[in-house]
C-alpha positions as CSV (number, residue, x, y, z in Angstrom):
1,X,48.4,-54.7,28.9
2,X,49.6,-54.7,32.3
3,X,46.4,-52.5,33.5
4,X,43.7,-50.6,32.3
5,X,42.3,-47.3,33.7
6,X,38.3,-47.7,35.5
7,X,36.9,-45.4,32.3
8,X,38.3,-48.2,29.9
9,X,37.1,-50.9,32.6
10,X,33.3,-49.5,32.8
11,X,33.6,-48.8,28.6
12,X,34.4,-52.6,28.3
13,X,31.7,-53.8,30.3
14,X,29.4,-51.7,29.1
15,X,29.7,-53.2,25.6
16,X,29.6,-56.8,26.8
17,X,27.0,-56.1,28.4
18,X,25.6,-54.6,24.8
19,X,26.6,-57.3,22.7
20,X,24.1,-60.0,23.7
21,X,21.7,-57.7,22.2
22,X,23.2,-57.7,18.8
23,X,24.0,-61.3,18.7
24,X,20.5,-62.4,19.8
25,X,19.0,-59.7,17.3
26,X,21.7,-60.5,14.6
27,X,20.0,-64.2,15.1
28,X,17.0,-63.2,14.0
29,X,17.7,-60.3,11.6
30,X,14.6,-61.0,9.5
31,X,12.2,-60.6,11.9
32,X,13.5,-57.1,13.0
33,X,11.4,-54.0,12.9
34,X,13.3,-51.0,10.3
35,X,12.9,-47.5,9.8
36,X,14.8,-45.7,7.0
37,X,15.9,-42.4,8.5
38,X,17.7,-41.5,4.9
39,X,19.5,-43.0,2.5
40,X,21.4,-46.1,3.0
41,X,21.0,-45.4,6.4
42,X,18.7,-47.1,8.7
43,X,17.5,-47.3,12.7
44,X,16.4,-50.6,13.9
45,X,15.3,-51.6,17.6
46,X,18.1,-53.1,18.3
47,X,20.0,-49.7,17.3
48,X,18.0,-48.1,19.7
49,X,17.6,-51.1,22.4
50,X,21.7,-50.9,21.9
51,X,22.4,-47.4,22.4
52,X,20.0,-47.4,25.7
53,X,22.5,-49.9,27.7
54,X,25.5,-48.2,27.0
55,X,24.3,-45.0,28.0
56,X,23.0,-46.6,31.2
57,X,25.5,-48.7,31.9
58,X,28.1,-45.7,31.4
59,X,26.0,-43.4,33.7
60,X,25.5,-45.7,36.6
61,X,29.4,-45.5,37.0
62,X,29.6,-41.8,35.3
63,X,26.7,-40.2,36.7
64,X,27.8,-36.6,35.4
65,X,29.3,-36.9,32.1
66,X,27.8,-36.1,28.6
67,X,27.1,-37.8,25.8
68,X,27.0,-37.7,22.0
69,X,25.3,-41.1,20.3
70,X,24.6,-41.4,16.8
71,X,20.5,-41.7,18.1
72,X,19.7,-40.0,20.8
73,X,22.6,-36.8,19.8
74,X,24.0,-34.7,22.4
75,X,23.3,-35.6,25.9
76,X,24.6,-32.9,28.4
77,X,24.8,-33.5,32.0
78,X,26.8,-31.8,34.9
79,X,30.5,-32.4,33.5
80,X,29.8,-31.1,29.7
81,X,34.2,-31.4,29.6
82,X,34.0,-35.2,29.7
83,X,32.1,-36.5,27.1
84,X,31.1,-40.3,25.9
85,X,30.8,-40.6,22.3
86,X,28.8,-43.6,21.2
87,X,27.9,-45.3,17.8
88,X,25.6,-48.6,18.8
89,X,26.1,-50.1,15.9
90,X,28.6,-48.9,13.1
91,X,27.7,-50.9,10.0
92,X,23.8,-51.4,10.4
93,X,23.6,-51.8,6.6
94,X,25.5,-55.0,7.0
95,X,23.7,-55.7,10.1
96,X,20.2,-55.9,8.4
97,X,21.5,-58.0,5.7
98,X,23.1,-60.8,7.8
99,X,26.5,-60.1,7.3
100,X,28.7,-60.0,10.6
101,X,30.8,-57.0,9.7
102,X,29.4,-54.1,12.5
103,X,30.9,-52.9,15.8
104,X,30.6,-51.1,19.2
105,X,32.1,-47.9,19.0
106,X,32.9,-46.2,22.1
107,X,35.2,-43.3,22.9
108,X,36.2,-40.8,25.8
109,X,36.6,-37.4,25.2
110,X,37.7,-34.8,27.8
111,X,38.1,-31.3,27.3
112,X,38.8,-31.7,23.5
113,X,41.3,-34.7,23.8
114,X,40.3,-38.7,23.3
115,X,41.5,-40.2,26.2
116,X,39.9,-43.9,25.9
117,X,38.1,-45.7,23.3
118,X,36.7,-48.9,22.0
119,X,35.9,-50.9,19.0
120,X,34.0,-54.1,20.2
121,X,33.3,-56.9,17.1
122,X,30.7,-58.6,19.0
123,X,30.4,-61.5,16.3
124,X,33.8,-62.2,15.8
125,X,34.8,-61.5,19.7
126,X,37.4,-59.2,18.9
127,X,37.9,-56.1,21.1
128,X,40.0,-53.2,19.6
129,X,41.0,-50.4,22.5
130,X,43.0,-47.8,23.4
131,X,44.4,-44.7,26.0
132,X,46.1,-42.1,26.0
133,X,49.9,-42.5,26.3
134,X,49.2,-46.1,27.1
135,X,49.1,-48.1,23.6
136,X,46.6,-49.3,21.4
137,X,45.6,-53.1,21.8
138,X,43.8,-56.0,20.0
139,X,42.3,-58.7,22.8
140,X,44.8,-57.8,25.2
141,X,47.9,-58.1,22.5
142,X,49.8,-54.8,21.3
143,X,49.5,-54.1,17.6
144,X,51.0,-50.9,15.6
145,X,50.2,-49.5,12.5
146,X,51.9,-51.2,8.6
147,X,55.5,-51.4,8.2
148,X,54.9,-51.0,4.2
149,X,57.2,-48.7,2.6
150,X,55.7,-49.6,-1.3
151,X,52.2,-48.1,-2.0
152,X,52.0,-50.5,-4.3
153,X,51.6,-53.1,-2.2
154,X,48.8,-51.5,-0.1
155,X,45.5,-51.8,1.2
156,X,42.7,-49.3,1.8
157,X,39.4,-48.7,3.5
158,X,37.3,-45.9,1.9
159,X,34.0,-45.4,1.6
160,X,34.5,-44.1,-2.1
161,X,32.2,-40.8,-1.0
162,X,33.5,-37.9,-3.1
163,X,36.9,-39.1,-3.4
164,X,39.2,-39.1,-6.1
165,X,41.9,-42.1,-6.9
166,X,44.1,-43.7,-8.9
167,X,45.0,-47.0,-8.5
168,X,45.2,-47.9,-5.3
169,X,44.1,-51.5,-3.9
170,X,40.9,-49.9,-2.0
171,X,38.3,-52.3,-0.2
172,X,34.7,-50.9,1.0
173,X,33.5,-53.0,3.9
174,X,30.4,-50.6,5.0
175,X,31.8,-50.3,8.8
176,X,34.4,-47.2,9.5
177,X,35.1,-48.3,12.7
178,X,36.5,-51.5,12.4
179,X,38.2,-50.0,9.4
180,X,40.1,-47.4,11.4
181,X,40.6,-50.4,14.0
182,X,42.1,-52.7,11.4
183,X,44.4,-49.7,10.4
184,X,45.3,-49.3,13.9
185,X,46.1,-53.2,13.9
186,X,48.3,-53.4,10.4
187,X,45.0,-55.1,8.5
188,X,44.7,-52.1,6.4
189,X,47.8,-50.1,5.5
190,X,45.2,-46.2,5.4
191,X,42.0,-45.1,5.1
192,X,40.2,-42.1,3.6
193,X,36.8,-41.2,4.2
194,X,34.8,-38.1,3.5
195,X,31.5,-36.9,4.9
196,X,31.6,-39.0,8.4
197,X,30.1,-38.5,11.8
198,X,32.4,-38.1,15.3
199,X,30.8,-41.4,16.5
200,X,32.1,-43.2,13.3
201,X,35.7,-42.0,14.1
202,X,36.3,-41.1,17.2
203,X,37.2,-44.3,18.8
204,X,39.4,-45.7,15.8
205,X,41.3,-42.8,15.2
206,X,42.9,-42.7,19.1
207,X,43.3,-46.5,18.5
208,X,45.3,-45.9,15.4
209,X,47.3,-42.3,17.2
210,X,48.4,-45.1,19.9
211,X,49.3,-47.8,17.6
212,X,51.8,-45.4,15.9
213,X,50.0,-44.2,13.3
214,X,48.9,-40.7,11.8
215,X,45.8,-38.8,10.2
216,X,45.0,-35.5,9.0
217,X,43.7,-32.9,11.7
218,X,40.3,-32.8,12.9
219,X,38.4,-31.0,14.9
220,X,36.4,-33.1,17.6
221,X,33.8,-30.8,18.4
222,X,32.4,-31.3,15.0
223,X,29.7,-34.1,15.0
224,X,29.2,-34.2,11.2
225,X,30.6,-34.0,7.5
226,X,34.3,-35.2,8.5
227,X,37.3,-36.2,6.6
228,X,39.4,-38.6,7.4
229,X,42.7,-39.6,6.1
230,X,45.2,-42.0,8.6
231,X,47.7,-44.0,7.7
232,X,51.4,-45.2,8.8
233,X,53.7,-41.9,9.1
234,X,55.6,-44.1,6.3
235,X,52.6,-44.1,3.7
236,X,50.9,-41.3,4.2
237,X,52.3,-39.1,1.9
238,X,52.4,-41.2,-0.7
239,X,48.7,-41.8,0.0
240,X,47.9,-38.4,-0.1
241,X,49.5,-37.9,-3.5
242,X,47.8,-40.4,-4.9
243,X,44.3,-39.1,-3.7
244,X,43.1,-36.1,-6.2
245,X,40.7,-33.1,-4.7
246,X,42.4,-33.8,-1.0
């Protein structure tokens, strides 16, 4: 990518900045303090330690903008029409039990349009991002969406909550984010979802708009209970048809 815009800059920054948490914490996972907060879902410090640098390190350089995080909910400040939308950690499940598969998830919104967003695999180093009208990009490389024509020859990320199949090659990996990233990157060929939050989604699904992709409509002023279904513009039909109850 020949350059990137200073919202992108600052968001990228931000979650370096971020990461040393996790890795440090993801070091010593067994030592870390939890709260359950509800089923299968759980806050730890470094959640919360997490979710505190991005929203600083985003308002030094932003001072007006709001926020909505997945811990702290909606932040409002001067300029309620550009918004930050911030998951600290998409995947904590994984997270807790050692297993690198968890994100940064970032986004961008202004006045009711994703403008910038990022996915940031602290473990793995890999750095998902995109803008608006500008492409969608794995560490500095283009990527675009499958070529797959056959359904058969598929994969999918779902979360398997309240949705009916057949038989399609599905994989549950317990992080939406970097499953709408990996769509967005041809890893996955779709993804269907029910019942998830703006910060799970927002980020990955203007990541996988710019990498060529598609997905059914949704409202970003909702923050909860979403339903997701994105795919290449040459499965996505099929997809659908073979998803009962859509």
């Amino acid at each position: 990518m020949n350059s990137i815009s200073p919202n992108l800059n600052i968001m990228i920054k931000a979650c370096e900045k971020a990461s040393k948490t996790i890795i440090r914490d993801f070091g010593e996972v067994e030592n870390l303090q939890v709260s359950k907060k509800g089923p299968r879902d759980f806050v730890t410090k470094t959640d919360r330690r997490v979710e505190s640098i991005l929203i600083d390190e985003l308002s030094k350089n932003r001072k007006n903008f709001s926020f909505i995080t997945e811990e702290n909910g909606i932040i409002k400040n001067n300029d309620q029409e550009s918004i930050w939308i911030i998951d600290p950690i998409d995947g904590t499940t994984n997270f807790l039990h050692g297993i690198p598969h968890f994100a940064i998830s970032v986004a961008l919104k202004v006045e009711n349009n994703l403008s910038s967003s990022i996915i940031f695999d602290p473990i793995k180093n890999e750095i998902f991002f995109a803008e608006r009208n500008k492409g969608a990009y794995y560490n500095n490389q283009r990527i675009k969406v499958s070529k797959k024509n056959e359904i058969e020859e598929c994969l999918f990320a779902t979360n398997l909550e309240g949705v009916k199949f057949s038989n399609l090659n599905m994989r549950h990996s317990g992080c939406a984010a970097l499953d709408l990233a990996y769509v967005g990157a041809g890893r996955y060929d779709g993804f269907f979802y029910n019942k998830l939050n703006i910060w799970d989604i927002a980020a990955g699904l203007l990541i996988i708009e710019e990498a060529g992709g598609v997905f059914n409509k949704v409202d970003y002023n909702m923050t909860k209970n979403i339903d997701v279904r994105a795919s290449s513009d040459r499965i996505y039909k099929k997809m659908i048809e073979n998803l009962e109850n859509f």
